[in-house]
Steps between C-alpha positions, in 0.01 A plus 500: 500500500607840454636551863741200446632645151729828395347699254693716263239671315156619664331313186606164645385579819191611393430184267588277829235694716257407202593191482413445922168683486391281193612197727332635791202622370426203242730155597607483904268238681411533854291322728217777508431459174490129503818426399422673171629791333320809517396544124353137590311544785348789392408292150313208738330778780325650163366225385394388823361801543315476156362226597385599860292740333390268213417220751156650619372650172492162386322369813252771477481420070461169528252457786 
């Protein structure tokens, strides 16, 4: 990561902070987000979400 590295243009520093916040933001796993990454978990809570709200408009279609 960049604190481990020299850096002998700003440029190069700048593309290694990218390159963390992409990680962070879009790859890391953690336990709170059940051992997904974030871009993941967010993908699976909409669509459960979707279909929370689907769920009783069918019950209330179909009945």
């Amino acid at each position: 990561m960049y604190y481990e590295s020299t850096y002998k243009m700003f440029e190069e520093f700048s593309k290694a902070i990218d390159k963390y916040i992409n990680y962070y933001n879009n790859e890391r796993i953690q336990s709170k987000t059940k051992w997904t990454s974030p871009v993941k978990y967010r993908e699976t809570s909409t669509i459960q979400t979707i279909n929370d709200t689907i769920e009783p408009i069918n019950k209330f279609i179909h009945v």
